[in-house]
C-alpha positions in Angstrom: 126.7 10.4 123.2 127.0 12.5 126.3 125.9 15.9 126.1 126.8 18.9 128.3 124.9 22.2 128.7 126.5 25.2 130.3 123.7 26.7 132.5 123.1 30.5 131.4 123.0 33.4 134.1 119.9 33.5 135.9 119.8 37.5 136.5 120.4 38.2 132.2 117.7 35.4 131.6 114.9 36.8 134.2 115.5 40.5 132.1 115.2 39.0 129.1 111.7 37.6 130.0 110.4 40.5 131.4 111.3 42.0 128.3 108.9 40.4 126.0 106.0 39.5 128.3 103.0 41.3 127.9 100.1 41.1 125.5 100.5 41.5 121.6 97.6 42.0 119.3 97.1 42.3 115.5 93.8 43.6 114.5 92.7 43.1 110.5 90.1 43.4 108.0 88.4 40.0 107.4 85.5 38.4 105.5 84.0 35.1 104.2 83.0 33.1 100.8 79.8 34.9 100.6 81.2 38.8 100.9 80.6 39.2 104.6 83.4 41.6 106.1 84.3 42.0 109.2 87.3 42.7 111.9 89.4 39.9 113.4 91.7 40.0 116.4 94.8 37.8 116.9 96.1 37.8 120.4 99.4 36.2 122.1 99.4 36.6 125.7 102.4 36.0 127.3 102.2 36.3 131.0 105.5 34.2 132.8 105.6 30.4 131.5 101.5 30.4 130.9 100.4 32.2 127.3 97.0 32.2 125.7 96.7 31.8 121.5 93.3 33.2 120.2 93.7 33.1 115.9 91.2 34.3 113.5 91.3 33.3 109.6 89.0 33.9 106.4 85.2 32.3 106.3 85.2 32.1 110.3 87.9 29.6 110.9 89.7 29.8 114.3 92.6 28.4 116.4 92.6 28.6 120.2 95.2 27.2 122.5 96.4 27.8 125.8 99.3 26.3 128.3 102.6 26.9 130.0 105.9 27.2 127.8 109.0 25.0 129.1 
């Protein structure tokens, strides 16, 4: 099966970007099993193709992950 993609216009897809880049952070009250509170961070950075993942979840757990979007 052959498939054919129409190639979108260039100028409406650069505004679009530049639209949404920047930095986005959710700040929240956290804690763990044994009562400890305390505030967490999550962070997307989004910066061109490259963005940066920083997650914070109950009891200490984290999720980090960085790259470049295709």
């Amino acid at each position: 099966m052959k498939t054919i993609i129409e190639l979108g216009d260039r100028e409406e897809a650069a505004a679009k970007l530049g639209a949404i880049m920047g930095e986005y952070r959710h700040s929240f009250e956290n804690g763990d099993v044994e009562g400890e509170k305390y505030r967490s961070t999550n962070v997307l950075s989004r910066f061109d193709s490259h963005y940066e993942l920083a997650l914070e979840f109950y009891n200490g757990h984290t999720c980090e992950r960085e790259g470049n979007a295709r």
